[in-house]
N, C-alpha and C positions, 0 to 999 in steps of 0.2 A: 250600538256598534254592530255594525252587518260585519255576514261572513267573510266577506273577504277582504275586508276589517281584520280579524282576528286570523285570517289567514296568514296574512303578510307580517303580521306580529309573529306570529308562530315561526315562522320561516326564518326571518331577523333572528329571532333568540335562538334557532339551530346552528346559524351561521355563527355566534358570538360563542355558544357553547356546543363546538363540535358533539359528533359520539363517539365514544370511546374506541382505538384504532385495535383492531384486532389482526391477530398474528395471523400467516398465510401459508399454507400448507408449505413446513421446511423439509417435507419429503419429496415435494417433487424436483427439487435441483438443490445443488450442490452449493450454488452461489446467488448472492441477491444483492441488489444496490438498493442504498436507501435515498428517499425521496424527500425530502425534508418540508415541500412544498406541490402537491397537497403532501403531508404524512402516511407513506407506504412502504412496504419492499417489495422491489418487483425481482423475481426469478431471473435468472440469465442462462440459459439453458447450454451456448456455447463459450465456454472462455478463454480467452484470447491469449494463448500460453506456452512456451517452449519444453521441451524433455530437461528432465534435472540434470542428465548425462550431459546434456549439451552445454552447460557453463561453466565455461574454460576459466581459468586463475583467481577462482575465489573457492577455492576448497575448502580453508578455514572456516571461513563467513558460512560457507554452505552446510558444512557438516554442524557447527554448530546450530546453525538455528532450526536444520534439520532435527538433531536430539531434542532442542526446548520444544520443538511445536510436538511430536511423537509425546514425550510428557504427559503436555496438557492433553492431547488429544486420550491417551490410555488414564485421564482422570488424578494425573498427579501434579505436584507445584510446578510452574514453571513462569516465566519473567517476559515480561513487557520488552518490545525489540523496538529499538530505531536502529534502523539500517543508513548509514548517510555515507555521503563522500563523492566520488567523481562521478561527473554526470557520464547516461550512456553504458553503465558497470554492470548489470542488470540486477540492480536491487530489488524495484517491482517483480522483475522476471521471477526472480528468488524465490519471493511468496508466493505467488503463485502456481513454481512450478513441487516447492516443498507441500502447498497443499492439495496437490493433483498427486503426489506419490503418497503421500497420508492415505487419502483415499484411497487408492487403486490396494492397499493394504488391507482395505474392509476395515480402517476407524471412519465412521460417518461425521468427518468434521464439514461443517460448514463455513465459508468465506461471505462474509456482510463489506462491502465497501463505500466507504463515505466520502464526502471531499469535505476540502478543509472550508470550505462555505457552509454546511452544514451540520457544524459541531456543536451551536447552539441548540439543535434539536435533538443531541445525542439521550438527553434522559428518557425522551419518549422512545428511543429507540432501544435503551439497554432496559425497559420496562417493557419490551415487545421480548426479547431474550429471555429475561430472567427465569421466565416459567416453563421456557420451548426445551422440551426431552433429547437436546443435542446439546455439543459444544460448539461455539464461533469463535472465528476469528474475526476480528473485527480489524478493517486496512485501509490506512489512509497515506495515496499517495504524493508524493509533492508534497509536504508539509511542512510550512514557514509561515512565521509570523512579521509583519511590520512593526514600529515603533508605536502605531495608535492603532493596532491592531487588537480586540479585546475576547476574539474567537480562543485565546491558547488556555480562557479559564475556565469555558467549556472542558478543556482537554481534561481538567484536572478531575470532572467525574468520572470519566475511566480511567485515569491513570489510577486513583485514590480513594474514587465511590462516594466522598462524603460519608456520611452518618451511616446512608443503608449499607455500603461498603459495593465495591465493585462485583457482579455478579458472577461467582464460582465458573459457571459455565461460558465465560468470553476472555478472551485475552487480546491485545493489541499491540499490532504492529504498525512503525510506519517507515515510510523514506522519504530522507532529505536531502539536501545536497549542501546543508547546514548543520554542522555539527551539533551548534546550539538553538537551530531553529530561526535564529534572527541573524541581518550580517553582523560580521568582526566589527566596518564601521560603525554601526547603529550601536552596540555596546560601546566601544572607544567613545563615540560620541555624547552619549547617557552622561557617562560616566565622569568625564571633565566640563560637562554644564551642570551636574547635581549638588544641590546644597550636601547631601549624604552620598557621596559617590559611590557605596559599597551597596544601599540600599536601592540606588537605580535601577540597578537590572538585574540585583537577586533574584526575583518573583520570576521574571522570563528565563533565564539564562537555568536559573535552578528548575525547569520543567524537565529539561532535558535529562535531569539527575533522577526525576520518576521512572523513568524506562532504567527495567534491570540488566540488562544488555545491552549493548554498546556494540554494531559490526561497523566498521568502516570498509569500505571500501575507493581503491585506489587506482591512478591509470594504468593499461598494460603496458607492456612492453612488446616489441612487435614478432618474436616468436609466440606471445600468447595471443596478441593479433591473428596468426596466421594461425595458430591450433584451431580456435574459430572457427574461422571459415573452412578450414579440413575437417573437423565436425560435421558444419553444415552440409559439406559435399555426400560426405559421408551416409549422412540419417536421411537423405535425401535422390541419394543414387545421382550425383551429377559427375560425371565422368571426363576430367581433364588434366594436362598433363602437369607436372605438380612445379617445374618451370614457368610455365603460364600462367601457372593458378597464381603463383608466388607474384611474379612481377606487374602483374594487374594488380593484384590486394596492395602491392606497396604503391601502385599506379596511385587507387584511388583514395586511400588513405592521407598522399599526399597531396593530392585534391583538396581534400576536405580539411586537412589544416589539422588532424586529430588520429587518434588511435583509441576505440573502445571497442564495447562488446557491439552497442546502438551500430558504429561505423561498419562492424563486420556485418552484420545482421543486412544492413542496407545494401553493402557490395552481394554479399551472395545475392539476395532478392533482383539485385541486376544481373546478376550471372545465371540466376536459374531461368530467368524470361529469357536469355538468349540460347539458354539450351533446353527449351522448352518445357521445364519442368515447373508446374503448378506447385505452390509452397505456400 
């Protein structure tokens, strides 16, 4: 057998048995997306995120999940969050903008985010954590499952760790815009074709019961529509008069068929391009 013979053999068994993935300096930023193909975390140096101040009619939602992540971040107990409920509401925002004030606080928490496509790699990934001299948040957005969807038993080693137990140093949040992660139909449905109709969609519908917090969130109404966007003007110096401001925002609102936080976010973004201000 010549060398390059035993080359290409060599090479093949590297390919079949990767090396082992090694963790990446969690000092030089603050947040990291995981890669689940190849298996990496890549840094993300700007994040893509609103001021806390800035969201309007979720003070409940906000203040508490503000307290549980403060918790975990000063090394004490605290609960797995799904955040669900009306699209647009800024649930993502929430995390994001609750882990950008952690921070500016001097706790060095860190933000890991995944997608719901790469849950089956989650063990390699809470095995890159386990040992790293920080705590993470670990955030997955948009998270829903289908009927022949078999990604949500991934879920169940961070929610529950298995045997080694979920690692001290990570906690997990996510949003949905499903309360129980799958639709109403899809249970209804389960459930009057099941020889055991109780045991259909126990397994799924009971994931949701892993997260120790529960936020919902809800549509506005349209004075917290317009607090919004008088925010935005606000933190952002756009100067106009609060008649005009008003009957554009209801202008475009009714446009668009809706009222959210997403909706407001979008009108100002067209309001600041015409009064030339960069946002």
């Amino acid at each position: 057998m010549n060398d390059a013979t035993l080359t290409r053999i060599a090479n093949a068994l590297e390919r079949m048995s990767p090396a082992s993935l090694e963790a990446p300096d969690f000092a030089e930023a603050e947040a990291f997306l995981w890669h689940a193909s190849p298996k990496q975390l890549e840094p993300i140096a700007n994040v893509s995120r609103v001021d806390l101040d800035l969201l309007v009619g979720i003070d409940r939602s906000r203040d508490t999940l503000l307290e549980n992540t403060l918790r975990f971040a000063r090394g004490m107990s605290a609960n797995n969050a799904l955040l669900w409920g009306a699209r647009g509401m800024g649930k993502s925002s929430l995390v994001k903008a609750v882990h950008a004030h952690i921070n500016a606080q001097g706790l060095p928490l860190k933000v890991v985010e995944l997608q719901r496509e790469d849950l089956p790699s989650v063990t390699h990934l809470l095995t890159l954590l386990r040992d790293a001299p920080y705590r993470f948040l670990l955030f997955c957005d948009d998270l829903s499952f289908s009927h022949d969807d078999q990604h949500y038993k991934s879920l169940k080693a961070v929610l529950d760790g298995g045997i080694a137990g979920r690692p001290d140093n990570v906690i997990f949040y996510a949003t949905s815009n499903r309360r129980h992660l799958m639709p109403r139909d899809m249970i209804e449905n389960e459930r009057s074709s099941a020889i055991n109709p109780g045991e259909a969609v126990e397994e799924k519908v009971s994931l949701s019961d892993r997260f120790g917090l529960w936020l919902g969130f809800h549509p506005c109404d349209q004075d917290q529509y317009l607090s919004m966007i008088e925010g935005y003007c606000a933190a952002h110096g756009v100067n106009i008069d609060p008649e005009v401001l008003r009957a554009e925002a209801v202008e475009w609102q009714a446009t668009r068929g809706s009222r959210s936080g997403r909706v407001a976010w979008q009108f100002f973004v067209d309001l600041a391009g015409r009064y030339g201000v960069v946002v």
